[in-house]
C-alpha positions, 0 to 999 in steps of 0.5 A: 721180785718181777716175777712174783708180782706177775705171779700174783696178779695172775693168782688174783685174776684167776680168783676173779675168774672163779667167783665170775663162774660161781656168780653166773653159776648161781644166776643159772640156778635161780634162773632155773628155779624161776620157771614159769609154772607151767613150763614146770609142769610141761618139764613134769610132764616130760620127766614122767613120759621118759621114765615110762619109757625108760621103765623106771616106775618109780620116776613116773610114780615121783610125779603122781600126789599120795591123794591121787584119783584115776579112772574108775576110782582107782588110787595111786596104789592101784596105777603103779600096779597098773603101770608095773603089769604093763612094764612086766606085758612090754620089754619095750614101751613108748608113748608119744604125746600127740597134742596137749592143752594146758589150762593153768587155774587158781594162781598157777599152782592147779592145771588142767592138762588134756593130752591126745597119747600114742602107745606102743608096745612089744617084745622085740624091736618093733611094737606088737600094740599101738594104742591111742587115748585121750587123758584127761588130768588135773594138776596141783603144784605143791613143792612140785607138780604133782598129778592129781586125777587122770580119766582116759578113753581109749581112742584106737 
């Protein structure tokens, strides 16, 4: 009978043990979600910047909005077309963020980014391009950052 109390006691500890885990679990996710907006957007920001260089289109694509307006009056169609012809030119592509302001507006759910960017390009090991631009973009956060609007000069 000895061993069967012992038994239970450490069934029971264990039980407590996993519902701890589960708590701390829970308190992280929440944590998580709780993120100041713009250290979302930054996280945004990042996401799309790996996905480029990772050559996963369709991950930088998730992070621009359906009504989106780039340079020239180019829509979100024609800058995957854009990004695709790029990737198709690059076996590999890097871009370096240099500096970037960000000027949160309207209740955190609209930004401001402006961005200084290095990118490279090329076919082997090392890039045959490197180009630096300055990006200019507006941001809206709807169930996500979205990207709303880029303009862009080419810097070097």
């Amino acid at each position: 009978m000895a061993d069967d109390s012992r038994a239970c006691g450490i069934i029971g500890r264990s039980a407590l043990a996993r519902r701890l885990i589960a708590a701390v679990l829970a308190i992280s996710v929440v944590a998580c979600s709780k993120a100041p907006p713009e250290t979302r957007l930054r996280e945004r920001i990042a996401t799309m910047q790996a996905a480029i260089e990772a050559r996963e289109s369709g991950g930088f694509m998730d992070g621009v909005a359906e009504d989106f307006v780039g340079e020239g009056g180019m829509d979100r169609r024609q800058l995957r077309g854009l990004i695709a012809a790029q990737m198709l030119r690059s076996k590999s592509v890097g871009v370096s963020v240099v500096s970037m302001d960000v000027r949160m507006l309207a209740d955190q759910r609209e930004a401001k980014v402006a961005l200084e960017v290095v990118l490279t390009g090329g076919s082997g090991l090392l890039p045959d391009r490197v180009s630096s631009y300055r990006i200019r973009t507006a941001w809206r956060d709807a169930a996500g950052w979205q990207l709303l609007s880029a303009d862009w000069e080419r810097r070097l």
